[in-house]
C-alpha positions in Angstrom: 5.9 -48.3 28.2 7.0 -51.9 27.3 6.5 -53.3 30.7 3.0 -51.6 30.1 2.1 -53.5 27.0 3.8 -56.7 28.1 1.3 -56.1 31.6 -1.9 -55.7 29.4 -1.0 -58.9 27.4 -0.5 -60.9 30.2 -4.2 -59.6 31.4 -5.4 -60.0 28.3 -4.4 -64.0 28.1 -5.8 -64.0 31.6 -2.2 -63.8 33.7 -0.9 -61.5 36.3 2.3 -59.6 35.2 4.1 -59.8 38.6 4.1 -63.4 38.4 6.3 -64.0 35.7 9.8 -63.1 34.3 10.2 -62.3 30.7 11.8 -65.5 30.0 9.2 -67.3 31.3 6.8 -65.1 29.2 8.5 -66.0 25.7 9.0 -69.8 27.1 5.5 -70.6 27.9 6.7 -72.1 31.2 3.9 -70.2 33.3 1.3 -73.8 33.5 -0.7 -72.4 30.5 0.7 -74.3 27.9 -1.7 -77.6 27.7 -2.2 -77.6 23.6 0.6 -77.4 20.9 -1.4 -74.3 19.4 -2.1 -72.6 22.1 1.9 -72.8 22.8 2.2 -71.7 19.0 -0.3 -68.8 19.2 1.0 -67.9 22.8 4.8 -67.5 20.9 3.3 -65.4 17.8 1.9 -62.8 20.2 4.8 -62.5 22.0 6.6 -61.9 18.7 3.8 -59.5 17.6 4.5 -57.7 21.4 8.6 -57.1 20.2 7.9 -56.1 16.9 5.2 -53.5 17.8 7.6 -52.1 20.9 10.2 -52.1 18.3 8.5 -50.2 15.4 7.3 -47.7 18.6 10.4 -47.1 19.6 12.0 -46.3 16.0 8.5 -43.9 15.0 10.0 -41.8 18.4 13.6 -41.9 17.7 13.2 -41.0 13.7 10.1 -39.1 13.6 9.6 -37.8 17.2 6.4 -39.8 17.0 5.3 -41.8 20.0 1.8 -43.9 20.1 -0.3 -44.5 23.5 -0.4 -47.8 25.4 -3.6 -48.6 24.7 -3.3 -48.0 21.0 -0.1 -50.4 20.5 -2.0 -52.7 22.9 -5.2 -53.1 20.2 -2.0 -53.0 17.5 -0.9 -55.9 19.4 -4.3 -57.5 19.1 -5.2 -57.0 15.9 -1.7 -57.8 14.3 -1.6 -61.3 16.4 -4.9 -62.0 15.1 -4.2 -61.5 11.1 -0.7 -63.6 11.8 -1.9 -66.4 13.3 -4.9 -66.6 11.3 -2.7 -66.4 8.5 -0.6 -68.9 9.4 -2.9 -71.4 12.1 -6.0 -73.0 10.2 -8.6 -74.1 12.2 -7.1 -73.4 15.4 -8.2 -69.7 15.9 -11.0 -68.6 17.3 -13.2 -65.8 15.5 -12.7 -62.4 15.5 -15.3 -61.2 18.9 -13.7 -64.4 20.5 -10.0 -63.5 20.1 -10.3 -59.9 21.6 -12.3 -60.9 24.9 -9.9 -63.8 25.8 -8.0 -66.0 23.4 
């Protein structure tokens, strides 16, 4: 399931999945990185993607409670959003923007 997620970001930020290693994921050594927030935003959703696969995996261990892909994926999305947002001014882009293709 986490290789799922982690595959749906990648698509998301416009990247194929079998390109990369994990390391080169949370590194941002792929060629995308060409602005300082884009580096910065790039890093928040990857920490978004570990705490979402984290709090996911303790819902099934504690409470026999496990979400779909495609629900932790929007999770991911929306969560990413409100913490960069949060944290970023004026270098996110609006709402519609962020979930076609940041």
């Amino acid at each position: 399931m986490a290789k799922d997620i982690w595959a749906k970001v990648l698509k998301w930020w416009g990247y194929n999945s079998a390109l990369f290693g994990y390391e080169d994921i949370f590194n941002g050594t792929f060629g995308y990185v060409a602005h300082d927030h884009k580096r910065n935003q790039w890093r928040a959703v990857c920490w978004v993607v570990c705490y979402i696969i984290w709090k996911n995996r303790n819902a099934k261990v504690f409470k026999n409670k496990l979400e779909t892909v495609p629900s932790l994926f929007s999770e991911v999305q929306v969560l990413s959003y409100d913490w960069i947002s949060r944290r970023c001014k004026g270098h996110i882009m609006d709402w519609l923007q962020w979930f076609s293709q940041p």
